[in-house]
C-alpha positions as CSV (number, residue, x, y, z in Angstrom):
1,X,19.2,4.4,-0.9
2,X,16.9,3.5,1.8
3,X,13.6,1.2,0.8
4,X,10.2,2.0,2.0
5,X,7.8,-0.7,1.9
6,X,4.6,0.8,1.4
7,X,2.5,-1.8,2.6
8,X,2.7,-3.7,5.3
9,X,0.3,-5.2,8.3
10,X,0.2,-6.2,12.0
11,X,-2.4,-6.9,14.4
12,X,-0.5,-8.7,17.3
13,X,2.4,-9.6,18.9
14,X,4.6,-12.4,18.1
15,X,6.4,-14.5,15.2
16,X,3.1,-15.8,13.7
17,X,1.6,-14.3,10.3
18,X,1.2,-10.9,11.1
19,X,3.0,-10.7,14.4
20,X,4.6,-8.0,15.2
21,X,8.0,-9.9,15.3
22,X,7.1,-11.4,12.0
23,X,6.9,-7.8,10.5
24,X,10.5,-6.6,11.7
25,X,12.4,-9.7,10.5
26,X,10.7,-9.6,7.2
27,X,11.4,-6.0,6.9
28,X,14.9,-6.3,8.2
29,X,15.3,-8.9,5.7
30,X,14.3,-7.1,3.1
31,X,16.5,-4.3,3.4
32,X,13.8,-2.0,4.6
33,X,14.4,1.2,6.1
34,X,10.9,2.4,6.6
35,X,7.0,1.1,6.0
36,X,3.7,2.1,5.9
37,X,1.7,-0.4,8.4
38,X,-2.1,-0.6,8.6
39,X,-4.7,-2.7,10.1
40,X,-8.3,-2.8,11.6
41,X,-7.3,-2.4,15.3
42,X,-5.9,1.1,14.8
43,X,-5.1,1.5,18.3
44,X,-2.8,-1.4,17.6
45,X,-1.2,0.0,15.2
46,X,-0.3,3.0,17.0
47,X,1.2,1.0,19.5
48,X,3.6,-0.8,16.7
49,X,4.4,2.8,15.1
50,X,5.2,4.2,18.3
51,X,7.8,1.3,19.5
52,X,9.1,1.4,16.3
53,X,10.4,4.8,14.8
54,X,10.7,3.7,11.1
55,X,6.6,2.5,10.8
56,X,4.3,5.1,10.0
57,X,0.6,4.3,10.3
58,X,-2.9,4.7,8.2
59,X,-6.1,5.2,9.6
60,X,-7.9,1.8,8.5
61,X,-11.6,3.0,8.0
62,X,-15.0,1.6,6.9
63,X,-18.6,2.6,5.8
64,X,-20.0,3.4,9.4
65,X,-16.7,3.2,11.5
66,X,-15.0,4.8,13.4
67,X,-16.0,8.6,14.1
68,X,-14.6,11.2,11.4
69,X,-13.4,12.7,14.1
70,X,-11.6,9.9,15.5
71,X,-10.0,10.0,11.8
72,X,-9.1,13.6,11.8
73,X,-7.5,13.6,15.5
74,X,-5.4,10.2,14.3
75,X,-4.6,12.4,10.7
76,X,-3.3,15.4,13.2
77,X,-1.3,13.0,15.1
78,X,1.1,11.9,12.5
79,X,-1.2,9.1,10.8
80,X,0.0,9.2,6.7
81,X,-3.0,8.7,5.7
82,X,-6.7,6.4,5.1
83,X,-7.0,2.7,4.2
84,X,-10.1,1.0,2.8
85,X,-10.1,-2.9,2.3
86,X,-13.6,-3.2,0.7
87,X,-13.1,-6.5,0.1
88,X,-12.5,-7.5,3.8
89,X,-14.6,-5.3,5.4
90,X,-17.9,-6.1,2.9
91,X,-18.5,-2.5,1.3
92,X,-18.1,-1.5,-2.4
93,X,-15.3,0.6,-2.8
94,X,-17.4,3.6,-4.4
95,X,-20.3,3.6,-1.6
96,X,-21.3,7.3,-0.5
97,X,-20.6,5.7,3.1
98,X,-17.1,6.2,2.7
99,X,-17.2,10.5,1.6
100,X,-16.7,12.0,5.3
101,X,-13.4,10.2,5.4
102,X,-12.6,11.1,2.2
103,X,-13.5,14.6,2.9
104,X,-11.1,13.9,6.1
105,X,-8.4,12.6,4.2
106,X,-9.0,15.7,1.9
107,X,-9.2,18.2,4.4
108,X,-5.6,17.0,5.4
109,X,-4.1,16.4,2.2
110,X,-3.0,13.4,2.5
111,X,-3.6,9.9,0.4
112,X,-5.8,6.9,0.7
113,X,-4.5,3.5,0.1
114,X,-7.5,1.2,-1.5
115,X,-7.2,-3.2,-1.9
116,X,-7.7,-3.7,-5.6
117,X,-8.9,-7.0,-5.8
118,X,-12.1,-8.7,-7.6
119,X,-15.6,-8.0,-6.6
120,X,-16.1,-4.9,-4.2
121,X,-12.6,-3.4,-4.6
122,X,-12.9,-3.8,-8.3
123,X,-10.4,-0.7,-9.3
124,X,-13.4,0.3,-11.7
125,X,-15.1,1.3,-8.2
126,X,-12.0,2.6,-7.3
127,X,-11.6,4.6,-10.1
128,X,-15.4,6.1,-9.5
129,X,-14.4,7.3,-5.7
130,X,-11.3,8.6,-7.2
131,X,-13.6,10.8,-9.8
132,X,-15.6,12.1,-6.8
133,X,-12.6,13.4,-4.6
134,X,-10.2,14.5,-7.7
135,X,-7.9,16.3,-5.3
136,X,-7.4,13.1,-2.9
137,X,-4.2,10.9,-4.3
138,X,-5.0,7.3,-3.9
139,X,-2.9,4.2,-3.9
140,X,-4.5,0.5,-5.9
141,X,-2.7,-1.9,-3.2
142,X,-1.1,-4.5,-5.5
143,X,-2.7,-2.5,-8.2
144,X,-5.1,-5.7,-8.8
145,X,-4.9,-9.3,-6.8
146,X,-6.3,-11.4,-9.3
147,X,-6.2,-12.0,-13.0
148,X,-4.7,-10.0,-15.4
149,X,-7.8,-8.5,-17.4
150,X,-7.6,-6.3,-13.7
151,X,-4.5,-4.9,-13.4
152,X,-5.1,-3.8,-17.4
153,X,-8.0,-2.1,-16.2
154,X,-5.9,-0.5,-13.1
155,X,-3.5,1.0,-15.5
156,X,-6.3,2.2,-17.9
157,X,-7.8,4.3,-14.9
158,X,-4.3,5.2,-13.8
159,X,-3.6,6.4,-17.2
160,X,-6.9,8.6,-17.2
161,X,-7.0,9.8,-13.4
162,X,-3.3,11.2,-12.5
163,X,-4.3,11.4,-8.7
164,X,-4.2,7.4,-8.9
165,X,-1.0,5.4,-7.4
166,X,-0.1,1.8,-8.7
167,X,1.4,-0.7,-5.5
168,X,3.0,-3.8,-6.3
169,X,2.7,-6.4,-3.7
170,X,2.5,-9.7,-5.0
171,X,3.7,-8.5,-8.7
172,X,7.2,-10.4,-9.9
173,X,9.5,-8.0,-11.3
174,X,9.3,-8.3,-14.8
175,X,5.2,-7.3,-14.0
176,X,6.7,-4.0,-11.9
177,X,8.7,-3.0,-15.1
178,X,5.5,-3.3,-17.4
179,X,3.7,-0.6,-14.9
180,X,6.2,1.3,-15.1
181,X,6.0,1.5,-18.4
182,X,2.6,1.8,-18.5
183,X,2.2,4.8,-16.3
184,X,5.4,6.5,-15.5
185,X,8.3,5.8,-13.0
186,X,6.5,8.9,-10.8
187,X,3.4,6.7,-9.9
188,X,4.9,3.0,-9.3
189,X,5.5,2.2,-5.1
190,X,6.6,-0.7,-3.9
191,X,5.1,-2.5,-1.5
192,X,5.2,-6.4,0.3
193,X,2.1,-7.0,2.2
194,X,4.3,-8.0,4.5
195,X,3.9,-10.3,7.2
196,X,1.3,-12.4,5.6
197,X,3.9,-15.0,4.4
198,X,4.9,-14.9,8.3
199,X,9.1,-13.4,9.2
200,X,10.3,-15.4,6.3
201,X,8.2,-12.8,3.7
202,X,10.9,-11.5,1.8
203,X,12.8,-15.1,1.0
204,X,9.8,-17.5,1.0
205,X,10.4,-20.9,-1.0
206,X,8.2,-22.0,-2.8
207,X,8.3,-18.5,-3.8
208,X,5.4,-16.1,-3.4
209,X,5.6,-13.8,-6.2
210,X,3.5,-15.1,-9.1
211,X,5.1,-18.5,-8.1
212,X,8.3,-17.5,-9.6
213,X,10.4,-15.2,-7.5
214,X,10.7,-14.0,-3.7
215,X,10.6,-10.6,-3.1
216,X,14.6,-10.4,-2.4
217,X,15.0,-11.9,-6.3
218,X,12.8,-9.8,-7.8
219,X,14.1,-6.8,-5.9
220,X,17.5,-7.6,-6.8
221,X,16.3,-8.0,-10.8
222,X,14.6,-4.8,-10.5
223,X,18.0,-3.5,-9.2
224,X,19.7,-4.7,-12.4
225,X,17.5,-3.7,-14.9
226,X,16.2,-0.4,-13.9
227,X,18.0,2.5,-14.3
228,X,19.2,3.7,-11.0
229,X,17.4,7.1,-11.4
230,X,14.1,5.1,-11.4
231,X,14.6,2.1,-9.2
232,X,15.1,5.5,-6.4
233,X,11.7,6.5,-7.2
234,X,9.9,3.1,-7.2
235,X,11.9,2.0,-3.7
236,X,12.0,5.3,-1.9
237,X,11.2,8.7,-3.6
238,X,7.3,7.7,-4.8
239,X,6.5,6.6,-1.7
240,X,8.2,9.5,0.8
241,X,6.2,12.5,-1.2
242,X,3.1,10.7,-1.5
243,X,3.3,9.7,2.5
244,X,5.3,12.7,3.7
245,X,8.3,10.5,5.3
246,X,11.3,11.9,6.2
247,X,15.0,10.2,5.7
């Protein structure tokens, strides 16, 4: 097997939270092989992809910013795809600001990765902007960052829109299992949110994942209690078709 993280960050150098040496001994920690990085600074985050082979980038856009055509030139040089933080950057996540990069992300056929969180990234705005652009996969990073009443109503859209992807960052394992459940081994990534918690990500203590596990324990649970068929899909297969990454 080899792990894809499907969501992780960097926006500088270094070993501090979100350094770019932060993000390699997390993943490296972790037993990654590959992840999907994003951030604001695009340019960035093409300089991180391109030193390292196994990062593949998104496009991070916003209502306004930057040029479609920025978006479509970064899509035809090997970008995997959009991501919208509507919580971070101030914009509800079903604003008509955000259709000519949908329609870019459409035109290319590839998915858009969405923070699910209270407030603007509600994933009941989500779900809308998925209705409007039916043939455009997109993924509910951490499927919902706040209470559970959320992530219910993640799964409810998942369960009604098929083009919808659940993310688990920051869910413990016996969470990842229920979505799985919920929605099908086909649509479940993981993902870390890696480096937030800094190089020590993966094996933080206290721990970070609903202040019961790390992300190495829950993994490792996951590993025992999943059929191996399906702990492929959720660590590696689910994430490679929906990204395009190759072994």
């Amino acid at each position: 097997m080899e792990p894809v993280d499907a969501h992780v960050h960097v926006r500088a150098p270094g070993r501090d939270t979100l350094g770019f040496g932060s993000l390699l001994a997390a993943e490296y920690s972790g037993g990654m092989t590959q992840a999907v990085v994003s951030w604001g600074d695009n340019d960035f985050v093409d300089i991180a992809a391109e030193a390292v082979p196994w990062l593949t980038r998104l496009v991070w856009v916003r209502p306004g910013g930057p040029d479609p055509d920025d978006v479509r030139q970064r899509l035809e040089d090997g970008a995997a795809g959009l991501k919208l933080h509507p919580a971070y950057d101030n914009y509800p996540a079903d604003t008509a600001g955000l259709d000519p990069y949908l329609r870019a992300a459409e035109e290319a056929g590839v998915p858009v990765t969405v923070h699910s969180a209270p407030g603007p990234a509600d994933p009941d705005l989500i779900a809308r902007l998925a209705d409007r652009f039916p043939t455009v996969p997109f993924v509910l990073y951490h499927t919902y960052l706040g209470p559970p009443d959320g992530r219910r109503r993640a799964v409810a859209h998942a369960k009604r829109i098929p083009t919808l992807h659940l993310e688990t960052s920051w869910c413990g394992s016996r969470t990842v299992e229920r979505l799985i459940d919920d929605v099908g081994p086909s649509r479940v990534l993981f993902g870390s949110d890696a480096a937030t918690d800094g190089p020590r990500h993966f094996v933080r203590e206290p721990p970070n994942l609903e202040s019961r596990e790390t992300y190495n324990q829950s993994l490792l649970r996951l590993a025992q209690r999943l059929k191996p068929a399906v702990l492929r899909q959720f660590l590696e297969t689910n994430a490679r078709t929906l990204f395009g990454l190759e072994t």
